[in-house]
C-alpha positions in Angstrom: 75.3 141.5 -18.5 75.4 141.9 -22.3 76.2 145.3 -23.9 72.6 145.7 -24.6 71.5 145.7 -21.3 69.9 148.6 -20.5 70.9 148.3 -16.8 74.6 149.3 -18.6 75.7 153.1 -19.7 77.2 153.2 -22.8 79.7 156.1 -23.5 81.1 157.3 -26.8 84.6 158.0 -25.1 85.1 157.3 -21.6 88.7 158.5 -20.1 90.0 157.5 -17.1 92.0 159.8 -14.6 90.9 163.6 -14.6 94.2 165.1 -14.2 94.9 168.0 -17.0 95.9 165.4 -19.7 92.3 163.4 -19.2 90.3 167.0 -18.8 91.9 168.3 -21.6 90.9 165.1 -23.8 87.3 165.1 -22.3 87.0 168.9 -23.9 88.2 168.9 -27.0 85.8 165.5 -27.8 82.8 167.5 -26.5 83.5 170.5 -29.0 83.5 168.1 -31.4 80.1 166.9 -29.5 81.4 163.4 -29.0 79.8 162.3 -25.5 82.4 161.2 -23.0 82.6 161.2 -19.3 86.3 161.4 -17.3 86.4 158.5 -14.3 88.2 159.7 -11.5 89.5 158.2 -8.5 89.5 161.7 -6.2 86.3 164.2 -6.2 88.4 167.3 -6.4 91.3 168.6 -7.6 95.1 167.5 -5.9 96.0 170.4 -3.7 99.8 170.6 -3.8 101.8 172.1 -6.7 103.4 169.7 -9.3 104.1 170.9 -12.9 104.9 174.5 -13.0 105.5 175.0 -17.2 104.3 175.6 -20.4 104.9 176.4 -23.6 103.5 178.6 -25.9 103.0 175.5 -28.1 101.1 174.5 -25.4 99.4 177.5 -25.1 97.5 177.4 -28.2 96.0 174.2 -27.1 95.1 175.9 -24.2 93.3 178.6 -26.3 91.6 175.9 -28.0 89.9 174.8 -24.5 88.6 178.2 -24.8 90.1 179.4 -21.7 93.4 181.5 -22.5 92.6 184.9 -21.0 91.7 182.7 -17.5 95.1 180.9 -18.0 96.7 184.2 -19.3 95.3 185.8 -15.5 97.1 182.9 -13.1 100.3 182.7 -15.3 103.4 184.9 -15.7 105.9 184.5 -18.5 109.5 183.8 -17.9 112.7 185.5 -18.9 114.7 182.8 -19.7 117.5 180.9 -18.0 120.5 181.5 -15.9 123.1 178.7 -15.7 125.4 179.2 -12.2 128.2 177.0 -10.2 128.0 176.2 -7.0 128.7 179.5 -5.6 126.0 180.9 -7.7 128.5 182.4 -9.7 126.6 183.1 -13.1 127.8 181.0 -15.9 125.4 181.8 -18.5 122.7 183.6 -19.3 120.0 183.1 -21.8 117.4 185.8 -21.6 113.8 185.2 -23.4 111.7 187.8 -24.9 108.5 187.4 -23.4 106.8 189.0 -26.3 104.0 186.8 -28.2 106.0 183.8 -30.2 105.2 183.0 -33.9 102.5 180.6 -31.8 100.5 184.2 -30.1 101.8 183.0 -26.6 105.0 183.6 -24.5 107.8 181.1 -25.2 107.7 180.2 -21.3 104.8 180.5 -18.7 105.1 180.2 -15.2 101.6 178.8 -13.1 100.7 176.6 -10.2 99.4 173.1 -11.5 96.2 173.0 -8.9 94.8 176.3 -10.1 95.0 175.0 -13.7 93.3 172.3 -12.6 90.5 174.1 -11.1 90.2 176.3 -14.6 90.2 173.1 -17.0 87.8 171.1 -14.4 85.0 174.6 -14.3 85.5 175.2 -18.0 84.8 171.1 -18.5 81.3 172.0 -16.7 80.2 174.3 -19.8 79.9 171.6 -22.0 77.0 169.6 -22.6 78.5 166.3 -24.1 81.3 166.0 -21.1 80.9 164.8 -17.6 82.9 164.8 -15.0 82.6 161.9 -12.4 84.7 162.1 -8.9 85.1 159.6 -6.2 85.3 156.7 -8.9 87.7 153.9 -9.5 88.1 152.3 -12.3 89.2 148.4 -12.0 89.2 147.3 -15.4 89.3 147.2 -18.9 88.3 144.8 -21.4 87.2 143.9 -24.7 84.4 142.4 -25.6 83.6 139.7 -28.7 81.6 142.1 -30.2 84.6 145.0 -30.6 82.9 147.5 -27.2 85.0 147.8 -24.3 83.8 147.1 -20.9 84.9 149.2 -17.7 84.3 147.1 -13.9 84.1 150.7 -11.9 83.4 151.3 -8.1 82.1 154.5 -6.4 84.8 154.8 -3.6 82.0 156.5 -1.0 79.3 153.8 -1.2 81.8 150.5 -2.5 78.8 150.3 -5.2 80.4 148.5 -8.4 79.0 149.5 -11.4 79.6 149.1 -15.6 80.1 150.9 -18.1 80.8 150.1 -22.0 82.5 152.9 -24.9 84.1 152.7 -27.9 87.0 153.9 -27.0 88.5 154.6 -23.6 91.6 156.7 -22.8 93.8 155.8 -20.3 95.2 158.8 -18.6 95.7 157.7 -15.3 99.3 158.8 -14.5 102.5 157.1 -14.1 101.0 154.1 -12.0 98.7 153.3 -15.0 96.0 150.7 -14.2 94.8 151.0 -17.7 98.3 150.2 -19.2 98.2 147.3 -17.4 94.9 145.9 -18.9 96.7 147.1 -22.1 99.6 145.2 -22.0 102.2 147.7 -22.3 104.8 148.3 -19.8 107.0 151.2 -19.2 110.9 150.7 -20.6 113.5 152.3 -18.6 115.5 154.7 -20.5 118.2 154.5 -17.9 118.2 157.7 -15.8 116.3 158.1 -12.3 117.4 160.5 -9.6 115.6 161.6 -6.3 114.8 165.3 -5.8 113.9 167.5 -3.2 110.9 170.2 -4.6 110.2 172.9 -2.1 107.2 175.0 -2.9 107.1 178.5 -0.7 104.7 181.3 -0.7 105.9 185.0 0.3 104.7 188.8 -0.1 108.4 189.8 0.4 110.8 191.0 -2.5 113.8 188.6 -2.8 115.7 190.7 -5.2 116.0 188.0 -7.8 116.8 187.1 -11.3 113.2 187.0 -12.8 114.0 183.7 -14.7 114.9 180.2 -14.0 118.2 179.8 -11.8 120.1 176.3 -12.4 122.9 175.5 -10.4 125.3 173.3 -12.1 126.7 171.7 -9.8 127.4 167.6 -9.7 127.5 167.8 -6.0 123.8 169.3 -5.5 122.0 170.4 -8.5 119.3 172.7 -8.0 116.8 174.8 -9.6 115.2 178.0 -8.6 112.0 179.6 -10.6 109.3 182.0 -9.0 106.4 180.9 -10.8 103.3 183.4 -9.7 103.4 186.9 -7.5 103.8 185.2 -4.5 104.4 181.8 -5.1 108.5 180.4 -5.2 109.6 176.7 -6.6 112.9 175.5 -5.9 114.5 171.8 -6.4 117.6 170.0 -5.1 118.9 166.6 -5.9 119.3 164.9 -2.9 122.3 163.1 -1.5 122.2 159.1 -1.2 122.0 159.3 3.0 118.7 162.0 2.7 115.2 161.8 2.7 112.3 164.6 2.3 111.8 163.9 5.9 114.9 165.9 7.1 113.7 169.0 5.7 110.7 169.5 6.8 110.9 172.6 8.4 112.3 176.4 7.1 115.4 176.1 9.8 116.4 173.0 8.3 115.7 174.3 4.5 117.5 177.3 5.5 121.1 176.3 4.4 119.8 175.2 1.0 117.4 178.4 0.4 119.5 181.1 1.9 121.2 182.4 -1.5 117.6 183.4 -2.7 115.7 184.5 0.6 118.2 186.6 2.3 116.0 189.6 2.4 113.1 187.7 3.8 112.9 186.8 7.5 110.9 183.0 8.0 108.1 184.9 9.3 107.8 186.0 5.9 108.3 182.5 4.3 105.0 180.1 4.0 106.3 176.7 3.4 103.4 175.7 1.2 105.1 171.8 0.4 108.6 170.0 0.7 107.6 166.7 -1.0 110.7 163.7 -2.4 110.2 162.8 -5.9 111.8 160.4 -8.1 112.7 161.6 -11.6 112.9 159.3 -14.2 112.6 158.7 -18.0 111.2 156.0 -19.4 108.2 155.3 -22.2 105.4 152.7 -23.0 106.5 149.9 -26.0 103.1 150.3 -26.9 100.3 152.9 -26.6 97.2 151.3 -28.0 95.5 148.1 -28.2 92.8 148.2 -30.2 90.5 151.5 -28.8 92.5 151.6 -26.0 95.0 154.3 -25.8 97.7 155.6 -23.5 98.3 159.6 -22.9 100.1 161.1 -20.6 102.0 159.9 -17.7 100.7 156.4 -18.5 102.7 156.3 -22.1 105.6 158.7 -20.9 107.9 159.7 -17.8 109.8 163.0 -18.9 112.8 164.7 -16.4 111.7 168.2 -15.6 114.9 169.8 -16.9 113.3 171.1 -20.3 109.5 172.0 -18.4 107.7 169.4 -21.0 106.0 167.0 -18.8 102.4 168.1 -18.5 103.0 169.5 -22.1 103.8 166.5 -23.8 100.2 164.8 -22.2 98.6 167.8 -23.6 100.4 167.3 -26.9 98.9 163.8 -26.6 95.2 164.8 -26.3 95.1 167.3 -29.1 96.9 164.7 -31.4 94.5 162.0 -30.7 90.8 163.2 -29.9 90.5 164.9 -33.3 91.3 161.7 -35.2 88.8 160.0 -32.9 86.2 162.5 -33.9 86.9 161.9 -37.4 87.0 158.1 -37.2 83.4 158.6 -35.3 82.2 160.6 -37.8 83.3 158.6 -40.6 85.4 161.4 -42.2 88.3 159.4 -42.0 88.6 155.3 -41.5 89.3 153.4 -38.5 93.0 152.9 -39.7 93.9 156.7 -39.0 93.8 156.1 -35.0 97.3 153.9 -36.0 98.9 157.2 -36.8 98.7 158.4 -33.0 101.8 156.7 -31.7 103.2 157.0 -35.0 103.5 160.4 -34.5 103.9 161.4 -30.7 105.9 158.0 -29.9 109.1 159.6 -31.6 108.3 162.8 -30.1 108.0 162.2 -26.6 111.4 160.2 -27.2 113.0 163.2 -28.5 111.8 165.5 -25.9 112.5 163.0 -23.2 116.4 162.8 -24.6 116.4 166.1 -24.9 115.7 166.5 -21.1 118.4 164.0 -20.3 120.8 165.4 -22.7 120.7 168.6 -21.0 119.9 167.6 -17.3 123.9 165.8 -17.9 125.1 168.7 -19.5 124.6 170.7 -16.8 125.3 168.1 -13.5 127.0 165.4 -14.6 131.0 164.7 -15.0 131.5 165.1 -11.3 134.6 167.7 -10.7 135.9 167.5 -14.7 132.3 168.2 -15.8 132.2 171.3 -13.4 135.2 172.6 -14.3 134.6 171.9 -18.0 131.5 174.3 -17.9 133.4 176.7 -16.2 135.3 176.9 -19.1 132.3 176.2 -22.0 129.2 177.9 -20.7 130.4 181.6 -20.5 131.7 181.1 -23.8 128.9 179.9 -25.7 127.1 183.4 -26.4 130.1 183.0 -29.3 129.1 180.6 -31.2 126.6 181.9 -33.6 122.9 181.5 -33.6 123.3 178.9 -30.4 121.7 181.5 -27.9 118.7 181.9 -30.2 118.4 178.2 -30.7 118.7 177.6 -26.9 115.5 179.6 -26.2 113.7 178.5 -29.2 110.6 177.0 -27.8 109.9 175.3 -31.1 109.7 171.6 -31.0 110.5 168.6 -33.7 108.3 168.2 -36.5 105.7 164.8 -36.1 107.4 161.7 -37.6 105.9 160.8 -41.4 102.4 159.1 -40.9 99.3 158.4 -43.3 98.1 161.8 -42.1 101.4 163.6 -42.5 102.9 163.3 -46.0 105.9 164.3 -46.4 108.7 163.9 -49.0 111.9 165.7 -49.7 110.2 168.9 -51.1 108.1 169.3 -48.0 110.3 167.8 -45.4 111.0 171.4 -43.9 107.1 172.0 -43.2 105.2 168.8 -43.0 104.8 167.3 -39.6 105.1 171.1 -38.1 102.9 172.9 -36.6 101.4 176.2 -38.3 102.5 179.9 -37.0 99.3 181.2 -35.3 99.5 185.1 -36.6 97.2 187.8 -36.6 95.2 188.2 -39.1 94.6 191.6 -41.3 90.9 191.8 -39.2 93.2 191.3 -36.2 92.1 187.5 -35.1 94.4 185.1 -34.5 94.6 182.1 -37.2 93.9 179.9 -34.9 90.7 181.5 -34.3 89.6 181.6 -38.1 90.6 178.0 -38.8 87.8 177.2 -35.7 88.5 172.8 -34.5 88.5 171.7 -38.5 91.1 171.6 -41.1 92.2 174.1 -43.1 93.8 175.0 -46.4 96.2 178.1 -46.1 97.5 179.8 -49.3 99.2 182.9 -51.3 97.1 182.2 -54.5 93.9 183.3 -54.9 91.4 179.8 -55.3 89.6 179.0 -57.8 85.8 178.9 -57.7 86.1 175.3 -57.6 88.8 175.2 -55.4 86.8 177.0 -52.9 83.9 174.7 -53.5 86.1 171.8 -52.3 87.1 172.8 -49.1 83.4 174.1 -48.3 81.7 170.8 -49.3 84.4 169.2 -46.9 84.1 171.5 -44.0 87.4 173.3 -44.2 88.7 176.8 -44.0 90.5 178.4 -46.5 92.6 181.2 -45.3 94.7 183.6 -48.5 97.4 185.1 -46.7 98.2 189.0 -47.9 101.4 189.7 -49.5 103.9 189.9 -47.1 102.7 188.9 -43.9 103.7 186.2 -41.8 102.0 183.7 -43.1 102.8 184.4 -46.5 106.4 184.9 -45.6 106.3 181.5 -43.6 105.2 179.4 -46.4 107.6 181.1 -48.9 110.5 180.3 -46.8 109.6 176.6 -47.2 109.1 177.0 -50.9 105.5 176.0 -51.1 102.8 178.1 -52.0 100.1 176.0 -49.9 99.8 173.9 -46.8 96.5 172.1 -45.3 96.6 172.3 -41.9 94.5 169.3 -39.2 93.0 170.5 -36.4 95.8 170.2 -34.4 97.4 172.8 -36.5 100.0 170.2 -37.5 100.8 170.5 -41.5 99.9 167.3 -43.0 100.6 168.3 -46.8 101.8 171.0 -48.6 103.3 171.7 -51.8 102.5 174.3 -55.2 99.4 172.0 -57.0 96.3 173.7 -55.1 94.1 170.9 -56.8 96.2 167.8 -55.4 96.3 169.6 -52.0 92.3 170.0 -51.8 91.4 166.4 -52.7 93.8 165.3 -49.5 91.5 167.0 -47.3 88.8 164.4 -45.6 85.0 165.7 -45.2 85.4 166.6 -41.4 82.9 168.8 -40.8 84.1 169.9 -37.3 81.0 170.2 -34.8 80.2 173.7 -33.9 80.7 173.6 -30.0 84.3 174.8 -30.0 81.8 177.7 -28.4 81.1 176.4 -24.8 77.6 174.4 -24.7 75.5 175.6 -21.8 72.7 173.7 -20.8 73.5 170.1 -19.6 
């Protein structure tokens, strides 16, 4: 069958695997009205909790899917972090506001993964240029002569194969990636794996504890304690070379391990909700695109959970990419700006992944030196100045130099970050006036032609009033403008208004950042 067969659907975008990174991607393409449909091999959502994080960073993309007071309803934020030995002796302790962050969110929020799932799968359903198809497996990938790609599919109820061709297909099909495969890439090992025991428990009881996340340091059996919802309890133990999952299946034999956090709560009160064995490990794609094929996600990254950036960093991935997609498909921007996607989140998915090994060793490895060398160290370390500050930051690195990020020694302290996200003197959020295009954000007053510029190119121009946040924010870099891409990032900035506007591209973002209704 040739593409032109009308036998054959065509897609703009198809994505395969509907798990939050793929969802996410499928929405933020249909506000920019750019038809796509997610393939997925399961008809609903995964039942048992996984990821339990994110960050505020996170959050704004979040916003962006239009969906943060629902999020904002089945998520608590977190108070920071409590380091403790074996005996649960308290080591350190980093508390964390949960006040609104220079991003409008809480540094840290708690939530169960399958109730997010359920949110970004309904709030998928409101717009008109996404689809959602369950029960479907997708069993290959190819290009064809003509620059299409071709998808072999089957519907797993009836066995029916079927095709489908798009111009671009994103694989987000988790760790066990079928689509990296028809890529070419393959995952590098970044040297760490290590076999965990996650317990997930339900209870109306009050067990009398810390409100934040509990880490035991302790080289013998690590283990992490977080409540993540009213009723709903996480904990995780690295497991011993002889053990399995299967031996602690039960709340007798989880007992000896829970016990320091449930003593006021009898096992009638306890629902073990999931004991599951995973297999942490770190590792990254050598390559994340072939052509317009892409990676995202599990697929291009394997993050330890120590730093709570797993499902982030997919989500990181989608706003990155789909906007540039957009633009290519537009025309606002040529084919060769898709390069700049994993020459951007490569580096930063690296650093985040060393950062979550650096401090997973920090606080569990050196066997009986290490411990007693945090013994020593981490009770101390509220003395060195600024650290405790730092070691809440939520803030992550700034987006390596690309053709969409310019950066140079003046701007090296902005470009490549992500905007603050303040309020507004008529109380919105800036996220909110900048709307899914780019924007221009300044403490002068524009010109008329100025202002003629960044209308005729579909951008917002945003003067921030003396001595507010954003003003303040861009005078502490020592520029007195920035333009901002949709995914808030700061690709330029400097003090010449007139060199700033020409860098923006005509991307006249599509309206529907509103839900469409009406499929």
């Amino acid at each position: 069958m040739s593409e032109a067969d009308p036998a054959v659907r065509h897609v703009t975008v198809a994505v395969v695997g509907g798990g939050p990174t793929g969802v996410t991607a499928a929405t933020l393409l249909a506000q920019y009205g750019v038809d796509t449909v997610v393939l997925d091999r399961w008809p609903q959502v995964y039942p048992q909790p996984r990821a339990v994080h994110l960050d505020d960073e996170i959050c704004r993309i979040v916003a962006r899917l239009g969906i943060a007071e629902e999020f904002a309803a089945i998520s608590r934020p977190a108070c920071g972090l409590r380091l403790l030995d074996r005996h649960l002796t308290v080591l350190g302790e980093f508390r964390r506001d949960t006040a609104l962050t220079r991003n409008g969110f809480p540094a840290a929020n708690m939530f169960d993964q399958p109730e997010l799932e359920e949110l970004l799968r309904r709030n998928l359903t409101r717009h008109r240029h996404a689809e959602f198809r369950g029960d479907t497996e997708v069993l290959d990938v190819s290009e064809e002569s003509g620059g299409g790609l071709r998808l072999r599919a089957a519907d797993r109820v009836s066995g029916r194969e079927f095709t489908l061709t798009a111009d671009y297909v994103l694989g987000c099909d988790g760790a066990n990636s079928m689509v990296r495969g028809a890529l070419g890439a393959t995952m590098r090992n970044l040297n760490f794996e290590q076999r965990w025991l996650v317990v997930d428990i339900a209870t109306d009881a009050d067990l009398g504890q810390w409100e934040g996340v509990h880490q035991v340091c302790d080289p013998y059996r690590a283990a992490t304690y977080m409540r993540i919802g009213h009723t709903r309890y996480r904990w995780e133990f690295a497991l011993l070379q002889h053990e399995s999952a299967a031996e602690f299946q039960t709340l007798d034999a989880l007992r000896p391990l829970i016990a320091p956090w449930t003593r006021t709560a009898g096992d009638a009160e306890l629902e073990l909700i999931r004991v599951a064995e995973y297999t942490f490990r770190a590792q990254i794609a050598d390559r994340w695109r072939r052509g317009n094929i892409f990676l995202l996600g599990d697929a291009a990254h394997l993050t330890p959970p120590f730093v709570g950036q797993g499902m982030g960093a997919g989500l990181r991935d989608a706003m990155n990419l789909t906007w540039k997609i957009a633009a290519v498909h537009s025309g606002a921007v040529p084919p060769s700006a898709l390069d700049s996607y994993e020459q951007e989140r490569r580096p930063h998915a690296r650093h985040m992944i060393a950062l979550a090994l650096n401090i997973g060793r920090a606080m569990t490895a050196g066997g009986e030196l290490g411990a007693a060398i945090r013994r020593f160290v981490l009770p101390r370390l509220h003395l060195v100045p600024g650290l405790r500050a730092k070691v809440v930051d939520s803030e992550t690195p700034p987006l390596s130099a690309s053709p969409l990020i310019r950066r140079s020694l003046r701007t090296r302290r902005i470009a490549g970050r992500l905007c603050p996200n303040p309020l507004l003197d008529d109380g919105r959020r800036l996220d909110d006036e900048l709307g899914p295009g780019f924007g221009l954000l300044t403490t002068e007053a524009l010109t008329a032609v100025h202002q003629t510029v960044v209308a005729d190119r579909g951008a917002r121009a945003i003067r921030a009033a003396p001595d507010s946040e954003l003003a303040r924010w861009l005078e502490s870099r020592r520029v007195s403008a920035a333009v901002v891409r949709p995914d808030r990032t700061v690709m330029a900035a400097g003090r010449d208004i007139t060199a700033l506007c020409r860098t923006l591209p005509s991307f006249p973002a599509h309206a529907g950042c509103a839900p469409e209704v009406g499929r």
